[in-house]
N, C-alpha and C positions, 0 to 999 in steps of 0.2 A: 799690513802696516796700519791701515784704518782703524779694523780692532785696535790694535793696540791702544793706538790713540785715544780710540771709544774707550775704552776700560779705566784709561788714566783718566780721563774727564771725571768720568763716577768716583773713582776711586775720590777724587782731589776735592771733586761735592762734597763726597760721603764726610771728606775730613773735617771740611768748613764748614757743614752744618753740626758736626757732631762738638766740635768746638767751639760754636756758637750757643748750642744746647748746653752744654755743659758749663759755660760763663753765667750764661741766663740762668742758670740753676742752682749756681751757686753762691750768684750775688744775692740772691732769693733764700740763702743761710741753710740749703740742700746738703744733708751728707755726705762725707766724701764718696761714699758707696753710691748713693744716687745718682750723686754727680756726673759717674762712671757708667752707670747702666742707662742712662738717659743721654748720655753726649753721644756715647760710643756705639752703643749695643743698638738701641735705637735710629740713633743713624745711619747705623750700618743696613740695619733691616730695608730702612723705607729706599737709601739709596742702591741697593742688590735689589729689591724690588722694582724700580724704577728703571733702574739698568736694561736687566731683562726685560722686561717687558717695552724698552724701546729698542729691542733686538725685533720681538713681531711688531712693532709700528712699522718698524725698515723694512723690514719681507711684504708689510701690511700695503702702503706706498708704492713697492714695485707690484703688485695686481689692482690697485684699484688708480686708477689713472686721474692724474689733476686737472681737474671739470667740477667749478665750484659753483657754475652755472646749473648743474646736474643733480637734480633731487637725491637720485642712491648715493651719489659722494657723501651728501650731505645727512644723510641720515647714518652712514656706515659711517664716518669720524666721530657724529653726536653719539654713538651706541659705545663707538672704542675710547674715546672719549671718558665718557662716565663708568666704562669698565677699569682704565689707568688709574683713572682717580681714586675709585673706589679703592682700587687692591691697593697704591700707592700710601694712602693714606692710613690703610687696617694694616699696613707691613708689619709696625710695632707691635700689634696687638697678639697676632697670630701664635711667635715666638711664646708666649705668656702659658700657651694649652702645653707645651712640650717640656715647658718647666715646673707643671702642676699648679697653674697661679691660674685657672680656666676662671674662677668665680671674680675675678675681677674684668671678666670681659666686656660686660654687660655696660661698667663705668668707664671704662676706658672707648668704648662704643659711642658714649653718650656723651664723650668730655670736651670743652668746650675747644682743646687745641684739633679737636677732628676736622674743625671749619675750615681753619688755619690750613688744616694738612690736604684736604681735598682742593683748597684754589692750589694751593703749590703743583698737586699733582696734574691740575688743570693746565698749571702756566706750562711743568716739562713736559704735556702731551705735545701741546702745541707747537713748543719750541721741536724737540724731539720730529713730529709731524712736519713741521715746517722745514728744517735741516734739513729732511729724508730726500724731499720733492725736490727743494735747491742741489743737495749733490746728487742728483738724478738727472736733474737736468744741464745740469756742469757736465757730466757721463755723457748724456744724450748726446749735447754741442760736440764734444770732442772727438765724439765716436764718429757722429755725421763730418767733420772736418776732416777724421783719418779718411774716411772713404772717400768725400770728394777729393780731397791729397790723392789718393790710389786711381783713383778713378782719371782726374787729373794726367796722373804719370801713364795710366794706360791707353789714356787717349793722344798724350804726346809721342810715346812708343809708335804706335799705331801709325800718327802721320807720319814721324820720323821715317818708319818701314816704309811707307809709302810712297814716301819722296823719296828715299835712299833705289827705293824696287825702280823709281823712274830714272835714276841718275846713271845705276850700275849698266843699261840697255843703250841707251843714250851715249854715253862713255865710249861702250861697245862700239856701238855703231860709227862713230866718227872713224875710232880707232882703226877698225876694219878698213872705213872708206881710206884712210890716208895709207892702208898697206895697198888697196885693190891700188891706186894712182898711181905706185910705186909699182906692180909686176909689171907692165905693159912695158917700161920704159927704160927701168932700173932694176933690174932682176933680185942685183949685190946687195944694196940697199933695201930692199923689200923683206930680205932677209933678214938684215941685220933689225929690220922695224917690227918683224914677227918675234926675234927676240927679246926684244925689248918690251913687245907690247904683254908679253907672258910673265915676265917682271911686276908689268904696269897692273895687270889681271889679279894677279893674287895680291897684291897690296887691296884694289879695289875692293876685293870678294872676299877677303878676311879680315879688316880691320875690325878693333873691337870698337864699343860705340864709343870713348874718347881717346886719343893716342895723342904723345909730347909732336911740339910743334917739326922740330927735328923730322920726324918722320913723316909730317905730312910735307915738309920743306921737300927732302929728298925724292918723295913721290912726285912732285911737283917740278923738280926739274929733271926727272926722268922723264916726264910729258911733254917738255920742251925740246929737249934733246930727241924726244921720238920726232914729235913736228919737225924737225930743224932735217931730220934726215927726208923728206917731204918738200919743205920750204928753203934749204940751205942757207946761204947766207941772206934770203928776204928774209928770216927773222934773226933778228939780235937781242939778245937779252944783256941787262943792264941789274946785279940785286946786290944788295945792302941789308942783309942781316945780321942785326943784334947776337950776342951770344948769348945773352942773355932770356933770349925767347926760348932758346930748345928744349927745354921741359917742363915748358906750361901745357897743360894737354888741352886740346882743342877738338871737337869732329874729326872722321877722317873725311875724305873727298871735301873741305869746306874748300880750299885756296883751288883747287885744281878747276872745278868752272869757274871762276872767276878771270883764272887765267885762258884758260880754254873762250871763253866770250872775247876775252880783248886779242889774242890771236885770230878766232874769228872774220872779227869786224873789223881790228884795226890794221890785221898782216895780212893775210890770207887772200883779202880783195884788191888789194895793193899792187901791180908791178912791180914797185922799187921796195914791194915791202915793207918795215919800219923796225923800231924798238921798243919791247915789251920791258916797262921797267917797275921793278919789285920792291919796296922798303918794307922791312917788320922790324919795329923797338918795341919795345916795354915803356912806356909815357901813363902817369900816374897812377900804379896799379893795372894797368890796363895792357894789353895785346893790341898793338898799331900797325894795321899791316894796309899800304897801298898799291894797286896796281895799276900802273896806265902805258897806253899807248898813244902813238901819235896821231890815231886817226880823230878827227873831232866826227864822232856818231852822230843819225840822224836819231831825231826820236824812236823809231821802230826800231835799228839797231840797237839800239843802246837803251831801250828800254827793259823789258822784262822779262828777257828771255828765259830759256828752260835756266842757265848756268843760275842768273841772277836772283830768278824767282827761287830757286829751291834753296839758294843760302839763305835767302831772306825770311823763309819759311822755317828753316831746320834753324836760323837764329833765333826766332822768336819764341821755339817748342821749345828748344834748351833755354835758353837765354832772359826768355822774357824782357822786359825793359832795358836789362842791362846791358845789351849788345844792341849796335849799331853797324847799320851799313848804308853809305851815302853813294850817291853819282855826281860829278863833278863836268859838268858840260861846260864852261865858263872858262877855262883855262886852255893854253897848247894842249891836244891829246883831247882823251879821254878818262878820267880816274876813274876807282871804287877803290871806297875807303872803308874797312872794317875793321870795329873795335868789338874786344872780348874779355869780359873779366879773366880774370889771372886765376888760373889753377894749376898747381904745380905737380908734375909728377911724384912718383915715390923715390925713380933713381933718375940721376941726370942722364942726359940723352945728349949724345954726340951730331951736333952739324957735319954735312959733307961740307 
């Protein structure tokens, strides 16, 4: 597409000066024959000349690098330089041997529009030269930005794997602990938690890297439901979602620690246990999702744990500025509060 472009520029030169020559030419009471051969023919030559030859300026430009501080720069433009000019300027004449008009070389060599034609072919080296370096360097910029972009995504990849490698073991490991509490006591139940947790496992260990909220909804209170056969009625869950959320795609495991911390901390240590309670709408563009419980955390609770730190982390890798996640120690309970731009699945996704 560049060429192309390149080629129209000359061409559109080639016309305006050929038009220009032929006006001057003829205001000056020129033939209409001259007219023709001096607007047209002539112009053609010098701008096909000039054309080409800022095809090797452009090749010229990509091996000698811009360093104008740099004596060889400086003498390799002055050399290509005075070569542009030179040929740019004798275009017209050349054509003259191939038509047998060779004996008029000599005047046409010497004639005073040659002055004329060498600053022109001075002013297109430069311009020409100057072009080459500016969309090289436009090239450069953009080339250097895709890869810091790649490089970027391969470094957020990277963490993402990282923190997700620490979540899926962790996950595990709870998981497990809350079957082992169950054989000793409850045999039924233990059962029923190994089932559950095989469920819980392949959701964990196959999700792709973003999936509609739906699906992380339901994962998430399949891990309630697994606790509750653990915790019974010490925990109660309380949730309020939107229909409107279930196919915005989100992470997967993002809500499950989050909830997994406020069980923790706020049920788990409790006797009388408490209420885990869950809101997610859609509030300006945005994905609103709160969780609290009744316990009011200490700072070390409730500060930054594995659950909390790894959303906080996997929010900022995807998310960058535009996702938030707050703690709310000021109120009854405990909140965390996370917002997430709005990205919509392909197909709608069904709420349990």
């Amino acid at each position: 597409m560049k060429w192309i472009a390149y080629t129209l520029a000359w061409v559109t030169a080639a016309l305006l000066l050929g038009l220009a020559t032929a006006i001057g030419y003829f205001n000056l009471g020129g033939a209409i024959g001259d007219v023709v051969y001096r607007g047209l023919f002539i112009s053609t030559s010098m701008m096909s000349m000039g054309g080409l030859l800022g095809v090797v300026v452009w090749r010229m430009t990509g091996r000698v690098a811009w360093n104008p501080r740099k004596s060889s720069f400086l003498l390799i433009h002055v050399a290509a330089l005075i070569v542009y000019s030179g040929l740019f300027a004798t275009a017209w004449v050349w054509p003259t041997i191939l038509i047998g008009r060779g004996q008029h070389l000599l005047f046409k060599l010497t004639s005073p529009p040659l002055f004329y034609n060498l600053l022109t072919g001075t002013w297109l080296y430069l311009v020409v030269a100057g072009l080459s370096y500016a969309i090289r360097l436009q090239e450069d910029i953009r080339a250097k930005e895709a890869a810091a972009a790649a490089a970027q995504i391969l470094a957020q990849q990277a963490q993402l794997a990282a923190v997700r490698a620490r979540i899926n073991p962790h996950f595990l490991f709870n998981a497990l602990h809350t079957v082992g509490a169950l054989i000793g006591t409850e045999p039924a139940r233990a059962d029923q938690a190994l089932e559950r947790l095989g469920d819980l496992l392949r959701y964990a260990l196959g999700a792709d890297d973003e999936v509609p909220f739906s699906h992380e909804w339901r994962f998430t209170m399949d891990y309630l439901e697994f606790q509750q056969l653990r915790l019974g009625d010490r925990l109660r869950v309380d949730v309020e979602v939107d229909d409107d959320t279930r196919p915005i795609l989100v992470p997967p495991l993002i809500l499950q620690p989050l909830v997994e911390n406020a069980v923790r901390y706020g049920i788990a240590e409790r006797q009388d246990g408490g209420c885990i309670r869950i809101r997610a709408r859609v509030e300006q563009g945005r994905l609103a999702v709160s969780i609290a419980n009744d316990q009011v955390a200490d700072s070390e609770a409730s500060g930054m744990g594995l659950g909390i730190e790894s959303v906080t982390r996997r929010l900022a890798a995807l998310y960058g500025q535009e996702a938030t996640l707050r703690l709310n120690r000021n109120g009854p309970g405990f909140v965390v509060l996370m917002e997430v731009p709005v990205r919509q699945a392909d197909r709608p996704a069904s709420l349990p």
